[in-house]
C-alpha positions as CSV (number, residue, x, y, z in Angstrom):
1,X,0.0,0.0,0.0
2,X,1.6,3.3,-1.1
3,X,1.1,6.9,-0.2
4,X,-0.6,7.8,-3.1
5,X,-3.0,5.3,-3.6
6,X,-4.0,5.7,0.5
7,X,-4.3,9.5,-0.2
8,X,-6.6,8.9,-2.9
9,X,-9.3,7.3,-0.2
10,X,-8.2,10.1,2.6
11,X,-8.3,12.6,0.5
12,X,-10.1,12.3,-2.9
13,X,-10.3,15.3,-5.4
14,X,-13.4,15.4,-7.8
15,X,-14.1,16.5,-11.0
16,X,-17.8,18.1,-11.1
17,X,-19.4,18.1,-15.0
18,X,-22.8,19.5,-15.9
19,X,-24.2,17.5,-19.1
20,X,-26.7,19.8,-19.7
21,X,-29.4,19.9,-17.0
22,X,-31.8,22.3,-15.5
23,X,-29.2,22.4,-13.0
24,X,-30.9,21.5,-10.1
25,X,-28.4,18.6,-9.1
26,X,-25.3,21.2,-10.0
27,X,-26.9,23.5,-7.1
28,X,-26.7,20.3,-4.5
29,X,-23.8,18.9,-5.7
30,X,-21.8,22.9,-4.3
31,X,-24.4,22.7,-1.7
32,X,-22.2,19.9,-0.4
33,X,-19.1,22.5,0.0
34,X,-21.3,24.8,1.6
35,X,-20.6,25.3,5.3
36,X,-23.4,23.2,6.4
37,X,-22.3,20.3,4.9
38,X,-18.8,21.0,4.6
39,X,-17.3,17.8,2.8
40,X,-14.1,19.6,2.4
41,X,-13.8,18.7,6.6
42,X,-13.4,14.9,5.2
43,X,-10.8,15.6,2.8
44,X,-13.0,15.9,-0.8
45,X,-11.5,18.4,-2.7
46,X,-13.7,20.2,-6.1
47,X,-10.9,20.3,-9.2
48,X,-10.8,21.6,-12.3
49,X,-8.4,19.4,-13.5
50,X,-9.4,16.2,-15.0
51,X,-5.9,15.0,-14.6
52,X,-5.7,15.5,-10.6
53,X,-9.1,14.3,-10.3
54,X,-9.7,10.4,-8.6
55,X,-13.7,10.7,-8.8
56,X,-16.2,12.2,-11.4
57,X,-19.5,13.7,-10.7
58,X,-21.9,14.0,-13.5
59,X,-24.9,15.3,-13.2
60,X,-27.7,15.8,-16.3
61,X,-28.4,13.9,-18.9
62,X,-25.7,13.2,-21.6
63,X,-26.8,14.8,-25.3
64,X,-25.0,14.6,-28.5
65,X,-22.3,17.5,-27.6
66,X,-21.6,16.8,-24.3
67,X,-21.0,13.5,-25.0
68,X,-17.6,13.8,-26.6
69,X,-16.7,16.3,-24.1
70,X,-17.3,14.1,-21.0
71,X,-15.4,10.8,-22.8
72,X,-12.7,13.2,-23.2
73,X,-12.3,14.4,-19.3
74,X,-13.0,10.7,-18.5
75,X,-9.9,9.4,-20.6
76,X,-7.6,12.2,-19.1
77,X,-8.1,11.1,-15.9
78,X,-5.6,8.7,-13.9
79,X,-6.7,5.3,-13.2
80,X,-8.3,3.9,-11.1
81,X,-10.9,6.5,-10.9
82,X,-14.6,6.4,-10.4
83,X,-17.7,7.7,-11.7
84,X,-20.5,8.6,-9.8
85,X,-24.0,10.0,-11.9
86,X,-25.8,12.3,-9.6
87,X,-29.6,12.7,-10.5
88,X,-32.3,11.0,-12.4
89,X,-31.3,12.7,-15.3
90,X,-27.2,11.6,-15.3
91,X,-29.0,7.9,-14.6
92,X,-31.8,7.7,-17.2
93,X,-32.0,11.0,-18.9
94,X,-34.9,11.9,-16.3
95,X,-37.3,14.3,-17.9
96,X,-35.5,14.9,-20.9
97,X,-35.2,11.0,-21.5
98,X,-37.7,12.2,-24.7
99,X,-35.6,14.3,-26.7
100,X,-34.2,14.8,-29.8
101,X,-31.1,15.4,-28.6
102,X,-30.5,13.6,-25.2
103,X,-28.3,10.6,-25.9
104,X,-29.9,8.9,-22.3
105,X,-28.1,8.7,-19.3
106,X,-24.1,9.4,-18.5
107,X,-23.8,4.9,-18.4
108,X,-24.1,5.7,-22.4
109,X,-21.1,6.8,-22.9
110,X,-19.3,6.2,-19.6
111,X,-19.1,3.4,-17.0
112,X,-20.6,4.3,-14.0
113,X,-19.5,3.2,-10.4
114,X,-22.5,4.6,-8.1
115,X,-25.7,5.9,-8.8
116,X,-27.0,9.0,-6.8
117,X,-31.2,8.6,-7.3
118,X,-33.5,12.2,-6.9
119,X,-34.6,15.1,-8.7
120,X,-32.7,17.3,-7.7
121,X,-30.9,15.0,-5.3
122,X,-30.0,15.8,-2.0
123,X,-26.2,17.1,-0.6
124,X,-27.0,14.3,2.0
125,X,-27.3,11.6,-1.0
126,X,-24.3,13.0,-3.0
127,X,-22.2,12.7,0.1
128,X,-23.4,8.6,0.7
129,X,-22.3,8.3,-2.7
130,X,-19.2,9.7,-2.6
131,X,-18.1,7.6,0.8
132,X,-19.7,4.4,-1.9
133,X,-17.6,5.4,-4.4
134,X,-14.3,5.7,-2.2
135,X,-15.6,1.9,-0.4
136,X,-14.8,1.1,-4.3
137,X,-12.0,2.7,-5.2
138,X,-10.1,1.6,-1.7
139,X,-11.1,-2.3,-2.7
140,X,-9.6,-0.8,-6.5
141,X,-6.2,0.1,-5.5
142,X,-6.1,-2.4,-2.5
143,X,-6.0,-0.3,0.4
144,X,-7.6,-1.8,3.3
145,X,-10.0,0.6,5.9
């Protein structure tokens, strides 16, 4: 067990990407960092960098031009890494599951580690399935808890 792959578990930094949602979920999803919540306490980081980034959070659904846009971040990332969709939109397309343009959920074009349920879904929720996705990602790299 090394340094960095027991950082990665203490410490993980996330990517956040809107697909192109009514942005409900986005609003939860920085509720999170909010001082009421406060997931920064536990050691989760928000990155702009795809290639610093351990976890991805997606949230709404995945259309035509986002699509090659979120394949792109996914692939710049370092492995292991983990993919969490946040909403009922980044899991099924959600309301916009009917248009011409919405390609369905983010499992479409990405493989997808935990799924966050709601519309909008809860900071509570988002943080359960961040802690899922780390549970993963520790059994991933082989670090034990």
């Amino acid at each position: 067990m090394g340094i960095i792959q027991t950082s990665q578990i203490k410490s993980p930094w996330i990517l956040h990407f809107c697909n192109s949602s009514c942005n409900g979920c986005d609003i939860e999803v920085l509720a999170s960092l909010t001082p009421l919540y406060d997931v920064e306490r536990f050691g989760i980081v928000n990155m702009g960098n795809p290639k610093h980034a351990d976890v991805m959070v997606v949230t709404g659904p995945v259309n035509y031009r986002t699509a090659r846009v979120l394949k792109n971040l996914y692939d710049q990332m370092a492995d292991p890494k983990m993919v969490i969709a946040v909403g009922a939109c980044a899991a099924t397309g959600g309301v916009f599951h009917n248009c011409y343009n919405i390609l369905g959920g983010v499992d479409k074009v990405l493989p997808v580690d935990v799924y966050v349920p709601g519309c909008a879904a809860r900071p509570e929720a988002i943080i359960d399935g961040v802690v899922l996705a780390l549970q993963k990602l520790s059994k991933a790299v082989g670090v034990a808890k």
